[in-house]
C-alpha positions in Angstrom: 19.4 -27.6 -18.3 16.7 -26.4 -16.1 17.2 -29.1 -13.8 21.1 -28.4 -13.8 20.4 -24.5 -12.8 18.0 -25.9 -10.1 20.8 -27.2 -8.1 23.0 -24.5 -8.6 20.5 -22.6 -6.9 20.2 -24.9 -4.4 24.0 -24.6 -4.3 23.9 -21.1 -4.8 21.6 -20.8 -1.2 23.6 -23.1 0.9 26.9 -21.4 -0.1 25.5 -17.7 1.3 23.6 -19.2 4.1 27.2 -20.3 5.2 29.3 -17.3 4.5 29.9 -14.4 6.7 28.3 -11.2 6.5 30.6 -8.0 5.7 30.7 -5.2 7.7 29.2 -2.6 5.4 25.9 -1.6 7.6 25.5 2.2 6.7 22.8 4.0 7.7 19.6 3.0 5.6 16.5 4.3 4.6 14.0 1.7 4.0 10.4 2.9 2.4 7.7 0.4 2.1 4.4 1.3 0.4 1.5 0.3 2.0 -2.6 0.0 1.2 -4.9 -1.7 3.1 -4.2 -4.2 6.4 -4.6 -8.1 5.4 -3.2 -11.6 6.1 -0.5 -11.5 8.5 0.1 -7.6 8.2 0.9 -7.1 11.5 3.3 -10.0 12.2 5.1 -8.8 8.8 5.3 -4.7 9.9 7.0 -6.2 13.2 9.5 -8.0 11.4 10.8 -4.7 9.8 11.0 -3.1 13.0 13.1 -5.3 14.7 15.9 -5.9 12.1 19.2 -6.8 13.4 20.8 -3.4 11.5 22.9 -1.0 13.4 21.0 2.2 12.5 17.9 2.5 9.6 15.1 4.5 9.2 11.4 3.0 7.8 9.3 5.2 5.6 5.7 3.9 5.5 4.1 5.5 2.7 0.2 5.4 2.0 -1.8 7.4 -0.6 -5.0 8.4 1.9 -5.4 8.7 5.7 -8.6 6.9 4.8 -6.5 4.0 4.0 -7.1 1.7 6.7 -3.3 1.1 6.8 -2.3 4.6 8.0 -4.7 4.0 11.2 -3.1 0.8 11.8 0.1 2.0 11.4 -0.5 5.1 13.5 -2.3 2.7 16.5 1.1 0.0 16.1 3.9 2.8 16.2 3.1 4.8 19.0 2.8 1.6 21.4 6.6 1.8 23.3 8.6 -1.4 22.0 12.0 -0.9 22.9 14.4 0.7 20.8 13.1 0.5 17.5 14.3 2.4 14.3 12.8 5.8 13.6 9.9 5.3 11.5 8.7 8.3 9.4 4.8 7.6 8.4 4.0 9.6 4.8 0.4 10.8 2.8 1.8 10.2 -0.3 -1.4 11.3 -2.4 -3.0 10.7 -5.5 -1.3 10.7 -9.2 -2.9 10.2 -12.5 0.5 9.2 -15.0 1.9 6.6 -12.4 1.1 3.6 -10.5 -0.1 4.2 -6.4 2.9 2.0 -5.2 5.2 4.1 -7.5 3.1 7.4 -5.8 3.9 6.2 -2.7 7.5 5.3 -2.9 8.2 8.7 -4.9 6.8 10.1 -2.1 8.2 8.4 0.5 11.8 9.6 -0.6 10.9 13.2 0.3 11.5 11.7 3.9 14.7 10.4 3.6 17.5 10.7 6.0 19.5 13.0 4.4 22.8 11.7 5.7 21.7 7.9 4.6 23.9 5.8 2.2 21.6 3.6 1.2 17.9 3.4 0.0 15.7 0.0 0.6 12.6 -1.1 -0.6 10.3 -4.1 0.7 6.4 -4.9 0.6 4.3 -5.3 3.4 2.7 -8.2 2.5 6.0 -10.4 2.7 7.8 -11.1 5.9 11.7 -10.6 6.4 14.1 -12.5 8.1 15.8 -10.8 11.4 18.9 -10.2 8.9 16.8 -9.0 5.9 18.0 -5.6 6.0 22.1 -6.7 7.2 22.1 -9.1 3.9 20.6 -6.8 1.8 22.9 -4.2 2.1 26.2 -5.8 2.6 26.2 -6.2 -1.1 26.8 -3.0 -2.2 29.8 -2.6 -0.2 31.0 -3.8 -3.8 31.5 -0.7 -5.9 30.6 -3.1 -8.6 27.2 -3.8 -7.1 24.4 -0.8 -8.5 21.6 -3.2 -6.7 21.0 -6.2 -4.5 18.2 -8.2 -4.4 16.1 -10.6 -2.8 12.7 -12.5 -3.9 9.6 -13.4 -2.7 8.9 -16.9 -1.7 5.2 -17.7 -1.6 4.9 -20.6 1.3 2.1 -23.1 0.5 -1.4 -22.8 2.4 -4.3 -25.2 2.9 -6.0 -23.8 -0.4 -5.3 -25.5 -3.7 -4.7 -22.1 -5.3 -2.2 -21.1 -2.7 0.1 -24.4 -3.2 -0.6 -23.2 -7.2 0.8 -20.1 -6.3 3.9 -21.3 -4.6 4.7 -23.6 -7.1 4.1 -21.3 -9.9 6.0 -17.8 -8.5 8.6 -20.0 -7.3 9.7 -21.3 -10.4 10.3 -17.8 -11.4 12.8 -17.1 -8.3 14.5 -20.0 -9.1 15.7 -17.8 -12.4 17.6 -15.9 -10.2 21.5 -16.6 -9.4 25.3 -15.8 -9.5 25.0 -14.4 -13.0 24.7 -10.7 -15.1 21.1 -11.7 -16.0 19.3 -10.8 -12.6 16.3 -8.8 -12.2 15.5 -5.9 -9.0 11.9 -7.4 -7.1 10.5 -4.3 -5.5 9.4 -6.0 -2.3 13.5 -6.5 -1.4 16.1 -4.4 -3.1 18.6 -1.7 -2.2 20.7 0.7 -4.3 23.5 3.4 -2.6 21.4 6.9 -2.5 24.2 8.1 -4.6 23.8 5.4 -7.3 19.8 6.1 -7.3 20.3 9.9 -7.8 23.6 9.2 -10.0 21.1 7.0 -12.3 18.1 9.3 -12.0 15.7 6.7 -11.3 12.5 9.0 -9.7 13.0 11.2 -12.6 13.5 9.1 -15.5 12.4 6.0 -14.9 9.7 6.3 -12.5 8.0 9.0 -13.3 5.6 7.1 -15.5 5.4 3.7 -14.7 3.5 1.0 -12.3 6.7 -1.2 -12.2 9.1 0.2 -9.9 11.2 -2.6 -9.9 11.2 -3.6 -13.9 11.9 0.3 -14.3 15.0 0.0 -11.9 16.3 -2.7 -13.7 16.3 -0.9 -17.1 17.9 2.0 -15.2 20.7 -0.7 -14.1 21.2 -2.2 -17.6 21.5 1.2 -19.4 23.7 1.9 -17.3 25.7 -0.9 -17.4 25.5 -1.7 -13.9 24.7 -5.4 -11.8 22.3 -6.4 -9.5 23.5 -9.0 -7.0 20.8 -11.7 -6.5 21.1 -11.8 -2.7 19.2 -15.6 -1.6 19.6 -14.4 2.3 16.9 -11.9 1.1 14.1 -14.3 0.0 11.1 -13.1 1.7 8.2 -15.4 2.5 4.7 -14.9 1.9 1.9 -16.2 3.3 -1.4 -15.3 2.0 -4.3 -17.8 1.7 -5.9 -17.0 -2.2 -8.9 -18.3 -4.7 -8.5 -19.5 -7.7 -9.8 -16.4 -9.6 -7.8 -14.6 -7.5 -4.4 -16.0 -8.3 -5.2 -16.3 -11.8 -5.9 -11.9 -12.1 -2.5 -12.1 -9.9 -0.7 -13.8 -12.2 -1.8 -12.4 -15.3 -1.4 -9.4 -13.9 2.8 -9.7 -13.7 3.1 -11.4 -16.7 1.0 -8.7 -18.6 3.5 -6.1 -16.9 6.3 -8.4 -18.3 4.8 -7.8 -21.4 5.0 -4.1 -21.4 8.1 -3.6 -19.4 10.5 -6.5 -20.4 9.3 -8.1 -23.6 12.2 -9.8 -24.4 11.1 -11.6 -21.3 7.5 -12.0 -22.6 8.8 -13.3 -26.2 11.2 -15.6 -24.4 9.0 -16.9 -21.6 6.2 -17.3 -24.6 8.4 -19.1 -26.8 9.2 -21.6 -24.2 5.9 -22.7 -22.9 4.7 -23.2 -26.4 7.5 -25.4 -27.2 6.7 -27.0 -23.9 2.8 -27.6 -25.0 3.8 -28.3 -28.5 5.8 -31.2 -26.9 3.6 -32.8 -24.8 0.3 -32.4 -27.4 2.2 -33.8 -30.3 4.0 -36.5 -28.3 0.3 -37.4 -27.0 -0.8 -37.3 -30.7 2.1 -39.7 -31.6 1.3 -41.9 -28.8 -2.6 -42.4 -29.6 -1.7 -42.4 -33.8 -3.2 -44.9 -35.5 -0.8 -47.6 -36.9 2.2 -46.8 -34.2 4.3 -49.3 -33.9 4.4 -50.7 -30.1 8.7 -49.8 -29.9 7.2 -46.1 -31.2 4.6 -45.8 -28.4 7.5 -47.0 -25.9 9.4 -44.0 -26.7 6.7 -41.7 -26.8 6.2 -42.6 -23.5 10.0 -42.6 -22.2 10.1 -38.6 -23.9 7.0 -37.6 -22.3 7.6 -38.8 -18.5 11.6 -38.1 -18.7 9.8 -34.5 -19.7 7.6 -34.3 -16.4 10.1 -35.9 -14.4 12.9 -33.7 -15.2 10.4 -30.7 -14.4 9.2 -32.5 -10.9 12.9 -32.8 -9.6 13.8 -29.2 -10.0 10.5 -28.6 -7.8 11.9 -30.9 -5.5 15.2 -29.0 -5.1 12.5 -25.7 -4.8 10.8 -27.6 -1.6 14.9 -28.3 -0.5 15.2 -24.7 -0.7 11.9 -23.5 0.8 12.9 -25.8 3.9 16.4 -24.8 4.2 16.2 -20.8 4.0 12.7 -21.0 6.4 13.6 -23.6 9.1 11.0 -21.5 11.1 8.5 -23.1 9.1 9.2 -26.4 9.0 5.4 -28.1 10.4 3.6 -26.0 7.3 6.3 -27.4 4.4 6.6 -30.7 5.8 2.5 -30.9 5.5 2.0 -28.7 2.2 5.6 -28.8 0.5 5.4 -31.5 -1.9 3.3 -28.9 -4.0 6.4 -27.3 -5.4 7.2 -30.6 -7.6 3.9 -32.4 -7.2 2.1 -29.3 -9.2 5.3 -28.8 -11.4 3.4 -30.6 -14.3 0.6 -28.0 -14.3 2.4 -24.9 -13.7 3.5 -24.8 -17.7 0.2 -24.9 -18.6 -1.3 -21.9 -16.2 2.2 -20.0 -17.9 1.3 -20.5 -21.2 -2.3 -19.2 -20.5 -0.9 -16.2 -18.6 1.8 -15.1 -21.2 -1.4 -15.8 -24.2 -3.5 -13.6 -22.5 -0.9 -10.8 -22.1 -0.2 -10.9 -25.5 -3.8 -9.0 -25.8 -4.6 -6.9 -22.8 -3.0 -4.2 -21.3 -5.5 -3.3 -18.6 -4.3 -4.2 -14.9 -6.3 -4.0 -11.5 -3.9 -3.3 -9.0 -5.1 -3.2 -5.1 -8.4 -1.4 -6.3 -7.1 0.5 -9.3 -7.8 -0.1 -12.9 -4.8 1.0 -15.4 -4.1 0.8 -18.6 -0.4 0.1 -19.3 -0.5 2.1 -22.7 3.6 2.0 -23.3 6.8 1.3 -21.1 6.0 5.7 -20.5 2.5 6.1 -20.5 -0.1 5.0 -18.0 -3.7 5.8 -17.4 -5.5 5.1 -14.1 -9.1 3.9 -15.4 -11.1 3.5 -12.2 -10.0 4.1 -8.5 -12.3 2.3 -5.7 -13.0 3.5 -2.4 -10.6 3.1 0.3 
């Protein structure tokens, strides 16, 4: 089954990727939280600024001028660059109840366009395509469509950890498709400005949270809305990473799975046990003492059908990462092969991840400590230096 929804993702991509975009361009408003200036931050802020979009306006949004962001953003905007879109830079502040990115994109709304028709969101640590923003929106010329979405798609570095990564985060995208069951990703996703206000997002839903995009989605499904998995939106990533450091990443989203969607934790839990269950007792069955040879034989056949099944949907993954980033072509055709040749382990780092959520609720979060206490209540434990 997994295998099967791998290539109608596949499918799904090449289908879009060959269609022609609708008209609907409105004028957007597109806020992006920032902190701090890493990896390829300034290749990524140009790529924002020279979307192929009839009119927008970018909101940068930072908690401190100390932030080293604001004085890079402040150095980069004011250098002349042709026409770009107006860009609106915003202190967004400090808040106690709420997570800094939330802060900032709360903020940022204050500097909205008042005449825009649409509201986008997108990280800084991800970089768009030229049509990003045109693909993004077109979507919601669909009254049916509350939200569209895209994904991030973490490119594989040098670094063992970083081909981990890619291998691990993209077997979550790959969840995504033509169906009711999508999720909003915060770092590409657009909603009309009516729908947002209609739905009361800023004050219900994120006044109290550190998951922007987990709290949009609820706001969706309550109100029985759709978000559009858009695949023209993936958004690649390219940071290099450690191990420790993609192991606190990756604990850290599935611990605020845990406290935002736990029907997602539950389900995800469930399915890596099963997984581990499977291969531990078919390894037990294999090594049993008085197995019959024709027993072993099938042990064997039930194991490797298992790994192979889950190394040719992360072939159709590298098929994917190829086709929708042409651009990077010499990097997957060196490091690719790690979306299906670490397939076998990525189960394993799951089930770790989703066993340690099950007993912490404490996050660090670009420097800040919280403590996820309930879908409404969050506490900011420590808050380092800028």
């Amino acid at each position: 089954m997994a295998l099967r929804d791998g290539y109608k993702f596949l499918a799904l991509v090449r289908r879009r990727r060959r269609e022609l975009l609708p008209g609907f361009a409105p004028l957007t408003s597109v806020i992006i939280p920032c902190k701090g200036v890493d990896g390829d931050w300034d290749k990524n802020l140009e790529a924002f600024l020279t979307q192929e979009f009839p009119a927008y306006q970018i909101i940068f949004a930072v908690a401190s001028e100390s932030d080293p962001a604001y004085a890079r953003l402040a150095e980069l905007l004011k250098r002349p660059a042709g026409a770009r879109p107006k860009t609106s830079p915003v202190v967004a502040g400090y808040a106690e109840g709420r997570g800094e990115k939330v802060n900032n994109l709360l903020r940022g709304l204050e500097a909205v366009d008042p005449a825009a028709q649409v509201l986008a969101f997108a990280d800084i640590d991800a970089r768009p395509g030229r049509d990003w923003l045109r693909s993004l929106v077109a979507p919601l010329e669909d009254p049916h469509v509350t939200v569209s979405s895209g994904f991030r798609w973490y490119l594989p570095r040098e670094g063992f950890a970083s081909r981990l990564r890619a291998a691990w985060d993209t077997s979550i995208a790959t969840l995504l498709g033509d169906h009711d069951h999508n999720f909003a990703w915060g770092g590409s996703m657009a909603i009309r400005a009516a729908d947002f206000r209609r739905l009361q997002v800023a004050e219900r839903y994120w006044a109290s949270t550190v998951s922007d995009d987990y709290a949009l989605t609820r706001a969706v499904r309550e109100a029985q809305g759709h978000i559009h998995f858009e695949p023209r939106c993936l958004v690649a990533s390219h940071e290099e990473c450690a191990v420790r450091d993609f192991l606190r990443w990756a604990n850290r989203q599935i611990i605020i799975t845990r406290v935002y969607a736990p029907h997602l934790w539950w389900l995800g839990l469930a399915a890596h046990s099963l997984y581990a269950l499977s291969m531990l007792l078919g390894l037990a069955g294999l090594f049993a003492p008085g197995a019959s040879s024709r027993a072993r034989l099938a042990v064997v056949m039930w194991l490797v059908a298992i790994q192979v099944l889950g190394m040719g949907k992360g072939r159709l993954r590298s098929i994917v990462a190829r086709e929708s980033f042409p651009e990077e072509g010499e990097t997957l055709k060196r490091f690719g092969g790690c979306y299906w040749r670490w397939a076998p382990l990525v189960p394993w780092v799951m089930l770790y991840n989703f066993v340690v959520a099950g007993f912490v609720r404490r996050i660090e979060w670009r420097g800040v400590v919280y403590e996820l206490r309930s879908m409404q209540e969050v506490r900011v434990l420590r808050r380092d230096a800028v």
